[in-house]
C-alpha positions in Angstrom: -10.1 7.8 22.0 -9.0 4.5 21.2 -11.5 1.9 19.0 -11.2 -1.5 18.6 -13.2 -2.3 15.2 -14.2 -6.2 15.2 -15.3 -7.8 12.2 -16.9 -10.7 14.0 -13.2 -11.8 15.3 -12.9 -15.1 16.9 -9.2 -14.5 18.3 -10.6 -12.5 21.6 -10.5 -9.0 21.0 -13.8 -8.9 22.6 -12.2 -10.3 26.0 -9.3 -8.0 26.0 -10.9 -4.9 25.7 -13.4 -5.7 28.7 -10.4 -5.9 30.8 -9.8 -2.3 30.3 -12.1 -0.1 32.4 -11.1 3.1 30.6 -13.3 6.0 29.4 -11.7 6.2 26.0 -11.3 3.1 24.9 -14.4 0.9 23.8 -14.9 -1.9 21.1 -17.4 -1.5 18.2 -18.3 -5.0 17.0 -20.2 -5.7 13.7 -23.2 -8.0 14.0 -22.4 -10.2 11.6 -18.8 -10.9 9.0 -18.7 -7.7 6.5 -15.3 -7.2 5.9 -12.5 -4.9 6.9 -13.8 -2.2 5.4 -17.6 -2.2 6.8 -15.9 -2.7 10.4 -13.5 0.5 9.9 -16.9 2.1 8.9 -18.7 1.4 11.9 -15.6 2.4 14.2 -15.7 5.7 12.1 -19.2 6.6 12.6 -19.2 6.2 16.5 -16.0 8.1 16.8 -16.1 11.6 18.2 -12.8 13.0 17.3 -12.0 15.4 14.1 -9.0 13.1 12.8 -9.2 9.3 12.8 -6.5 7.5 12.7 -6.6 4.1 11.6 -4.2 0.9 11.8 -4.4 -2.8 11.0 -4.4 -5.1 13.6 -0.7 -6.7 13.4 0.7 -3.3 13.3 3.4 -1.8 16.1 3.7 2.1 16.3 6.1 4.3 17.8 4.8 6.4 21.0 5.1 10.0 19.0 3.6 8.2 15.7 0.1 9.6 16.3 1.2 13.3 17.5 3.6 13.2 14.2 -0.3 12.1 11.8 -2.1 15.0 13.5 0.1 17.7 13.3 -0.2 17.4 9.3 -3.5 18.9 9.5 -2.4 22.0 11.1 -2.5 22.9 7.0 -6.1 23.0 6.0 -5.4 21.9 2.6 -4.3 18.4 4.1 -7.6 16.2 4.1 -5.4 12.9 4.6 -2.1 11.2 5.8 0.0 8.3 5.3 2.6 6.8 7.3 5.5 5.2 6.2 5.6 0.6 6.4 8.7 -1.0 7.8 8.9 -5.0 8.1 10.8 -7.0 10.8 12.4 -10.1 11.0 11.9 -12.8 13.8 14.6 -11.0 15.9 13.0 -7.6 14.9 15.3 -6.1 12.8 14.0 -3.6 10.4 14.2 -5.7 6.6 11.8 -6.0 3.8 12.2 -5.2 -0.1 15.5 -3.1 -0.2 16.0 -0.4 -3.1 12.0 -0.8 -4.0 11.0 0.4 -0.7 13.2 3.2 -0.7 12.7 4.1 -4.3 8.2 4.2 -2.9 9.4 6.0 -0.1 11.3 8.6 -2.1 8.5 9.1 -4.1 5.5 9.3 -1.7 7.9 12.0 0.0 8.3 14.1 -3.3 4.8 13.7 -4.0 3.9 15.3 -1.1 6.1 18.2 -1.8 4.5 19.4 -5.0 0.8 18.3 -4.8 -0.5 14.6 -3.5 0.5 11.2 -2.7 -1.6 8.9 -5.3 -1.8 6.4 -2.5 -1.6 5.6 1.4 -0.3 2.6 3.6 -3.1 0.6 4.5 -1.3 -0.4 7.6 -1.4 3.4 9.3 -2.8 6.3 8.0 -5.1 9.4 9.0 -7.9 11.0 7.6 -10.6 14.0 8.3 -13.8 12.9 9.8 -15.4 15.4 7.7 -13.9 13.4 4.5 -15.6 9.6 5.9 -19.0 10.1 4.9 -18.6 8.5 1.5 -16.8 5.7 3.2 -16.4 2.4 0.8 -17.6 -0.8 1.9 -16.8 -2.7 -1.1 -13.6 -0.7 -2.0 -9.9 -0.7 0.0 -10.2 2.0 2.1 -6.9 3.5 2.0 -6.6 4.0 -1.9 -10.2 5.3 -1.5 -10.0 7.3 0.9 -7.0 9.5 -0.6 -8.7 9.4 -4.2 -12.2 10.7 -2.6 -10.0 13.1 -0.3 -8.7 14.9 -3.6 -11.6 15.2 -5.3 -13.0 16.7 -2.5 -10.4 19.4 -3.1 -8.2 18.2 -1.0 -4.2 17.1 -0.7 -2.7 13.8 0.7 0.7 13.9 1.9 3.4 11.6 3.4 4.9 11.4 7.4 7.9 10.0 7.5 8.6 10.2 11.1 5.4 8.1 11.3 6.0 4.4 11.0 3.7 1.0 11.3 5.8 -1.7 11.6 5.0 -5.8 11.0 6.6 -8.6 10.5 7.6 -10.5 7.6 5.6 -12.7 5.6 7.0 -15.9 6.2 5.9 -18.1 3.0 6.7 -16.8 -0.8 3.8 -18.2 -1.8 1.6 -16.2 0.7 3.5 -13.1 -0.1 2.3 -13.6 -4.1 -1.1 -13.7 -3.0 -1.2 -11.1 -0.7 0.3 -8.8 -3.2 -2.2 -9.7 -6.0 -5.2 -9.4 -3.6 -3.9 -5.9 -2.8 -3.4 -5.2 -6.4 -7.0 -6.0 -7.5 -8.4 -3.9 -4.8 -6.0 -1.4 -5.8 -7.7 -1.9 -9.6 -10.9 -2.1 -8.3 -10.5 1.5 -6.6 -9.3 3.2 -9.9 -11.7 1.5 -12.5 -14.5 2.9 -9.8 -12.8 6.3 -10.0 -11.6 6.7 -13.3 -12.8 10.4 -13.9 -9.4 11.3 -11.8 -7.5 10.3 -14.7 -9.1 13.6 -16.9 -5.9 16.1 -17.0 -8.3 19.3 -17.7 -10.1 18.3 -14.8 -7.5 17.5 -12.3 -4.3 18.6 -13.7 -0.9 17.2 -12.0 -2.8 15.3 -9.8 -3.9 12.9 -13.0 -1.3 12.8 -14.3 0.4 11.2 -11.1 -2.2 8.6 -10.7 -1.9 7.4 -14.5 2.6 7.4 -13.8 2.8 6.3 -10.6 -0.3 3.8 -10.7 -1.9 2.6 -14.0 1.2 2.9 -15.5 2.7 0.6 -13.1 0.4 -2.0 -13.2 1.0 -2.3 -17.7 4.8 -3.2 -16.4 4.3 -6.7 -16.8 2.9 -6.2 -20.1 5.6 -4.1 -21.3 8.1 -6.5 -20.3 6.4 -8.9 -22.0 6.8 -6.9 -24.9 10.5 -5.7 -24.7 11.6 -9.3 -24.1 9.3 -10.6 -27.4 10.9 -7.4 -29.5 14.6 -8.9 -28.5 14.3 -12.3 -29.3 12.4 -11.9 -33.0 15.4 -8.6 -33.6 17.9 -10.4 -32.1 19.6 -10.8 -35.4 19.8 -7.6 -36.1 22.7 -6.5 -34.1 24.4 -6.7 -31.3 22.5 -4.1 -28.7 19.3 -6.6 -29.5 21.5 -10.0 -28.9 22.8 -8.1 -25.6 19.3 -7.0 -24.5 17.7 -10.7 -25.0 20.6 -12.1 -23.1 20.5 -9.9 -20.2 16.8 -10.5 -20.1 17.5 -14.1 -19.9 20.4 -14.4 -17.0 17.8 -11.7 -15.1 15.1 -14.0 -15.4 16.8 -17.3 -14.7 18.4 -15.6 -11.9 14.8 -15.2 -10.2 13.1 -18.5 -11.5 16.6 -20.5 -10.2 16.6 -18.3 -6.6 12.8 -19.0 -6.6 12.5 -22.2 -4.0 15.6 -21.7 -2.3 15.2 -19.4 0.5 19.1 -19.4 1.3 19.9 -17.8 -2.1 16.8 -15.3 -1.7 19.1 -13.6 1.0 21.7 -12.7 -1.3 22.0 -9.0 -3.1 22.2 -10.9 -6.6 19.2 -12.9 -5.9 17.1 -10.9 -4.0 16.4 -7.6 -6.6 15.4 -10.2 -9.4 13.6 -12.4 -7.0 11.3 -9.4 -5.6 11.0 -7.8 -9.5 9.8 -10.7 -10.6 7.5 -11.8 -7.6 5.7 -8.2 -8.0 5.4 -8.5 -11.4 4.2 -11.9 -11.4 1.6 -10.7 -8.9 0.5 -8.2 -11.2 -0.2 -10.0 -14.2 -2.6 -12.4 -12.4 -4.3 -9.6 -10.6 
C-alpha cells in the first residue's frame, strides 16, 4: 500500500491523490502542523503492512528499490534498513560530496557486515512495524528509529542496490543550514539515548556510535586544537612549522573558494570547501 503522509501541506498533495481511484493508495492528513515526524507517525499507525517503508517527499527511487528494502528482512535479526543517498544536478547527473560520500558509504556497508549501521538516510529507509510503537515525535525519526531498533535487540544494516535520489541544494548558504539542522537533531537523538554509549551493555555496537558519531561531531574541536598546538610549537621544529602552514594554505584554500561557485567545481577547491562547510556546520550545531 502506498501513503501519502501530509503535514498540513499547502502545495496540493491533497488534490493529487484524489485523482487516483486506487484501493492501495490513500492520504493520511494531520489536522493541524506537527512536524515531519508526527505525520510519518500517523501514516505508520494506519498502515497495514509488516515493513514500512518510508521516503521524503523530493525523493526519486528506482522501480526494484522497494523489493531490494524488503528482502533484508528475510534475516530475522534485521529490525531496520537504510538505503543509500545519491544527488543530481540540473541535467540529472549523479554528483554530490565526492570522496566523503564514498568514504560514508564504505562504512555504512562494513558496518553492516559485522554488527549495525549507527545511522540511516532519512531520505529512504525501512523499518518493522512491530519496532514503530515507540515512534518519536520530537526526535528525527531515522537516527531514532535505528537506535531504538538495536536496543530492541535488533540489527540495522545497509542496501546498496537501494537508492533515493534528489537534487542538489542550490545555495551554499542553505546547504550550511540544512546540515546544522540535521546535526542537532542528530544530537538531540543521542543526548536522549545516551545509555547506548555503555560498552558492558551493548558491546561493539557502543563503541560504533561513540567512533562513527560522537566522535565525529568533537572534529571541529579537535581541529581547533591541532591548529592552536602548531602555531604556539611552531618554533620548535620544522614538522610543527610544516603542520601550521599546511593548515593555513588548507584553510585559505576553502575561505578564498568560498563565494565563488566556479572555483567550488574544481578537485583542489572542492575537498577543502565541503571539509570546511561540514565542519563549520558542526560547530554551530
Amino acid at each position: 500500500e502506498v501513503i501519502v503522509a501530509s503535514d498540513c501541506s499547502t502545495d496540493g498533495p491533497h488534490d493529487i491523490v484524489g485523482r487516483f481511484d486506487h484501493p492501495r493508495l490513500r492520504l493520511v492528513a494531520s489536522p493541524m502542523r506537527l512536524g515531519k515526524e508526527a505525520a510519518q507517525k500517523r501514516a505508520a499507525e494506519s498502515a497495514t503492512g509488516e515493513i514500512l517503508v518510508f521516503t521524503d517527499a523530493g525523493i526519486l527511487v528506482d522501480p526494484p528499490t522497494i523489493r531490494h528494502l524488503v528482502a533484508q528482512f528475510a534475516d530475522a535479526r534485521i529490525g531496520c534498513v537504510t538505503g543509500e543517498d545519491r544527488v543530481l544536478n540540473t541535467t540529472g547527473d549523479v554528483v554530490g560530496e565526492g570522496a566523503y560520500v564514498r568514504y560514508e558509504t564504505w562504512l555504512r556497508r562494513l558496518e553492516s557486515r559485522i554488527n549495525s549501521v549507527v545511522g540511516m538516510s532519512g531520505w529512504l529507509f525501512a523499518v518493522r512495524k512491530s519496532l514503530c510503537g515507540a515512534w518519536p515525535v520530537g526526535f528525527a525519526s531515522d537516527f531514532y528509529m535505528l537506535l531504538s531498533t538495536v536496543k530492541a535487540g535488533y540489527r540495522g544494516v545497509c542496501e546498496p542496490r537501494a537508492v533515493g535520489y534528489s537534487w542538489v541544494v542550490p545555495s551554499h548558504d542553505q546547504e550550511v543550514r540544512r546540515k546544522v539542522r540535521t546535526i542537532v537533531r542528530g544530537i538531540a537523538v543521542l543526548v536522549e539515548e545516551r545509555a547506548l554509549l555503555n560498552p558492558l551493555r551493548y558491546g561493539v555496537f557502543a563503541w560504533q556510535l561513540m567512533s562513527h558519531k560522537l566522535l565525529r561531531w568533537l572534529v571541529p574541536f579537535f581541529l581547533v586544537g591541532l591548529f592552536g598546538a602548531s602555531l604556539l610549537l611552531y618554533s620548535d621544529g620544522m614538522v610543527y612549522r610544516w603542520l601550521a602552514g599546511a593548515q593555513t594554505a588548507f584553510y585559505g584554500v576553502a575561505l578564498v573558494g568560498y563565494p565563488r561557485v566556479a572555483w567550488r567545481s574544481s578537485a583542489l577547491v572542492r575537498l577543502p570547501d565541503f571539509f570546511c562547510m561540514s565542519n563549520l556546520a558542526i560547530l554551530v550545531a
